[in-house]
Structure formats: structure tokens, C-alpha cells
matplotlib code that plots the C-alpha trace (Angstrom):
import matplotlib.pyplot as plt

x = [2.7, 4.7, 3.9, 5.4, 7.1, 8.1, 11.7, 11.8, 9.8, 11.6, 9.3, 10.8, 8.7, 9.0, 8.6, 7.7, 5.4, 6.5, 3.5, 6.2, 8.8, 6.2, 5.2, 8.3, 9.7, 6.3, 6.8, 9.9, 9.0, 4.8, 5.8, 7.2, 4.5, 2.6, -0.3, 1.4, 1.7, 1.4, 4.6, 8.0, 9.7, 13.2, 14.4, 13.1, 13.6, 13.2, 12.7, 13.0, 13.2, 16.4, 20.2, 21.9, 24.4, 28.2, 29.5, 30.8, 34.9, 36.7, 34.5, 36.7, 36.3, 35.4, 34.5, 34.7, 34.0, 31.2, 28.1, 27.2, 24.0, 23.6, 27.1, 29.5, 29.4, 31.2, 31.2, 32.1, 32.0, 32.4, 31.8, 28.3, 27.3, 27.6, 27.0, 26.3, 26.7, 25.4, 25.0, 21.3, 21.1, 22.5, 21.6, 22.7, 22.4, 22.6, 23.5, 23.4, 19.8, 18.3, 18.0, 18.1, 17.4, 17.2, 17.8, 16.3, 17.0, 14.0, 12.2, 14.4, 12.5, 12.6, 16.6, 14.7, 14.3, 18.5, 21.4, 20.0, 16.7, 18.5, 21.4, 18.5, 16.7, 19.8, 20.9, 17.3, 17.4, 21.5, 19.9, 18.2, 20.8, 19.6, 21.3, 18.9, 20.5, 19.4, 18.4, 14.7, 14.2, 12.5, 11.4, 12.2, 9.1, 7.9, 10.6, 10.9, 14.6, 15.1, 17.5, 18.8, 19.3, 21.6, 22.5, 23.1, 19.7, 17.8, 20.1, 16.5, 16.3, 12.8, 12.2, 13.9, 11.8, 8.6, 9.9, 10.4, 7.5, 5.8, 7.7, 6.8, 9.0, 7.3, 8.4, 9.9, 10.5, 11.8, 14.3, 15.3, 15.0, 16.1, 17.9, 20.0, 23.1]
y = [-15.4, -12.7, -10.6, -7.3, -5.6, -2.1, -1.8, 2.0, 3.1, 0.5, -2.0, -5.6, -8.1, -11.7, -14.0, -17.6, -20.8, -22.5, -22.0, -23.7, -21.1, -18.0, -19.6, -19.8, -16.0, -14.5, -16.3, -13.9, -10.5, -10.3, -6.7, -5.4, -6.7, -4.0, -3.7, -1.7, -2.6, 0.1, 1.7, 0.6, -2.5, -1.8, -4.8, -8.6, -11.9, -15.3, -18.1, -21.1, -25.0, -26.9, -27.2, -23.8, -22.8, -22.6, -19.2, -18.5, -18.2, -15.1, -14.6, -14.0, -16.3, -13.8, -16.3, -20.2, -21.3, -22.5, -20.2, -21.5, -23.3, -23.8, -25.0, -24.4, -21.5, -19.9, -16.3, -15.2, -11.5, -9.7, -6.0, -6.9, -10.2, -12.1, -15.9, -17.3, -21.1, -23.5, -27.2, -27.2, -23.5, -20.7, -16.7, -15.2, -11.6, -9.3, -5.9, -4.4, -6.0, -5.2, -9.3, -11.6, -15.7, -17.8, -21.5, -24.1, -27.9, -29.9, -30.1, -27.4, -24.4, -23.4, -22.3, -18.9, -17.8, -17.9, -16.0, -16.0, -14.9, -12.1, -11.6, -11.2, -8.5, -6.5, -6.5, -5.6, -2.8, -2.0, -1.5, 1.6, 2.7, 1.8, -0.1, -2.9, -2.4, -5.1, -3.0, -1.3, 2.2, 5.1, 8.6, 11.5, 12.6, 15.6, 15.4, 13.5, 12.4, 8.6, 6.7, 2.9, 0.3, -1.9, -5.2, -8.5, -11.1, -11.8, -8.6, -6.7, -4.3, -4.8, -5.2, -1.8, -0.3, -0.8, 0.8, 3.7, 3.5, 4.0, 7.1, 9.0, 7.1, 6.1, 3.2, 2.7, -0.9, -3.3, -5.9, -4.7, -1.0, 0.6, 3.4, 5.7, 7.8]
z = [-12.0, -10.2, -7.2, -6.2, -3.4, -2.3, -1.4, -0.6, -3.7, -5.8, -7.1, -6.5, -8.6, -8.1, -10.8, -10.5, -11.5, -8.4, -5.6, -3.2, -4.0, -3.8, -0.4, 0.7, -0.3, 1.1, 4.4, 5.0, 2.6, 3.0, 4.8, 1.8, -0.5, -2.7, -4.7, -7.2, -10.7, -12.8, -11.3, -13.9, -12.4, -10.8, -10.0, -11.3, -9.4, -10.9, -8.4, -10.4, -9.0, -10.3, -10.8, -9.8, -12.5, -12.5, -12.8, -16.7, -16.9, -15.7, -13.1, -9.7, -6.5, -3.4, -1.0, -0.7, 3.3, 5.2, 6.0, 9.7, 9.6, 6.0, 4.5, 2.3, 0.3, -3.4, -4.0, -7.6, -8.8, -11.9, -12.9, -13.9, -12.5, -9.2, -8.4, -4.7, -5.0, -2.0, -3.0, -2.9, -4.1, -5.7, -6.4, -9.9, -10.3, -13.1, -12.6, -16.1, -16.5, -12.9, -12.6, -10.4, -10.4, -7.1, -8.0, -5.7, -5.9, -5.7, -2.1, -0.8, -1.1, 2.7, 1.2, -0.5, 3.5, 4.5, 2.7, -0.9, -0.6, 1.8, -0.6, -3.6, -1.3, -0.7, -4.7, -5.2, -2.7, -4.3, -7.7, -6.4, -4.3, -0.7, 1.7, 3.8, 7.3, 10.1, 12.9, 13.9, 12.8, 15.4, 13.6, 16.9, 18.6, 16.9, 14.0, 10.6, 11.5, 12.2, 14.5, 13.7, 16.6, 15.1, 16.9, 16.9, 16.8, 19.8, 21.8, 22.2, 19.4, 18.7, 22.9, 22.6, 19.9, 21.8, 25.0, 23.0, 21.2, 24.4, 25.1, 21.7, 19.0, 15.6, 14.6, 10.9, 11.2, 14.0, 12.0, 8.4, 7.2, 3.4, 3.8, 1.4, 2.3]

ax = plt.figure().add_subplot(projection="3d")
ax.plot(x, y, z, "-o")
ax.set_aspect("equal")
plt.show()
């Protein structure tokens, strides 16, 4: 069964069997969902429930440290693929073939919510050249410009967005926005 979202104008369509898994991605993404599915797919995400995979040989280490709050973490990179390895988790994508595959181990499918399912959302959002920035977005009074408030969690970006709001603003978003340059 797979369920689509709107990343910009780029249709994002999740792929899974896994109710648990679905639950667990729309819990964080519902905003983006779309009805669309007669528009081509851009990008395609597999959640699947299991034992992540070990990057292939070749592929260069980027990163190996702890991630605070959720544990140690691998990075590995080629020109076409990338692999983020947790113990109880990992993200595979595939740039050449617009994929993607979240790996869950069983009974952890709150793990889609932290740095993969984010890391899967910004490849997604990559693959059709955007950037997802973590700020709230405000189009000008009377204009189609926008302005970003970037900052750090719980610093009152989206506090700050409804202020403005109140003074004219339009408001684009008030945590994650796509943008392209």
C-alpha cells in the first residue's frame, strides 16, 4: 500500500505493508500528504521492518559518532548511494534510481520520526532540487516574496510567525519549508 506526499510539486510516495511503520511516518509528514496519484512519482520510499543492511565495499565512512538522543551513528557515501546506520535502524538511499528504503528493527517503529525519517525527507526533497530548511516561512504583505525565520527549536519561530501573522504576513509554513535557490 503506498500513500503520497507533496514535497514542493514533487510527489514523495511511501511504500509499505507495515500499518505500524505508515502510522508512524504520517504522525510526523500528514502536512505534506496529497491526494495526487496520477502525477509521475519523483521520489519512492520503502519502509520495511527488519535488519538494516551494511553498506556494499568502497563505500566511504563520512561520519561515525553519537547522534544525541538516539545513539551512535555510521555515515557512508558514494557518488550514487548513501547509508545511515543506527543499531536499531538504518536509511539507504539511491540516487540514480530516485529510492529510498527506511529499515526498522522490530518494535522500533517510533525510529521513522528522528534523523532517518528526516534524512529520507530531505533526499526526497534533494532529488528535485529543493532544500527542506527548518525555519517558518512569511510571504510580505501585498507581495509574493517570502522571508525564512531560521532558529534553533523551542527559540519562538513559530511564536514569531503568528505575531506577524497578525500584522499582514501569510504564512508558508511555521517548522520545515522546501525551498529552491
Amino acid at each position: 500500500q503506498s500513500v503520497s506526499y507533496d514535497l514542493g510539486g514533487h510527489r514523495l510516495e511511501v511504500v509499505t505493508a507495515n500499518d505500524n511503520l505508515r502510522a508512524q511516518f504520517e504522525r510526523c509528514y500528514a502536512a505534506f500528504r496529497s491526494g495526487t496519484t496520477h502525477a509521475p512519482v519523483g521520489f519512492r520510499l520503502d519502509l520495511v521492518e527488519g535488519t538494516g543492511p551494511d553498506p556494499p565495499a568502497g563505500f566511504r565512512l563520512v561520519f561515525d559518532g553519537p547522534i544525541p538522543i538516539e545513539g551512535p551513528c555510521r555515515l557512508f557515501a558514494s557518488e550514487e548511494s548513501t547509508y545511515l546506520l543506527f543499531p536499531d535502524c538504518a536509511l539507504r538511499i539511491d540516487r540514480a534510481r530516485h529510492y529510498g528504503c527506511i529499515t526498522v528493527a522490530p518494535g522500533r517503529a517510533e525510529r521513522i520520526r528522528g534523523t532517518i525519517g528526516i534524512a529520507a525527507i530531505e533526499a526526497a526533497a534533494d532529488d528535485a532540487g529543493q532544500v527542506m530548511l527548518h525555519a517558518a516561512g512569511l510571504t510580505l504583505p501585498g507581495a509574493r516574496r517570502c522571508i525564512l525565520i531560521h532558529a534553533p527549536s523551542g527559540t519562538g519561530k513559530s511564536t514569531t510567525a503568528l505575531a506577524l501573522m497578525r500584522g499582514g504576513f501569510g504564512l508558508c509554513s511555521d517548522d520545515a519549508i522546501f525551498a529552491r535557490a
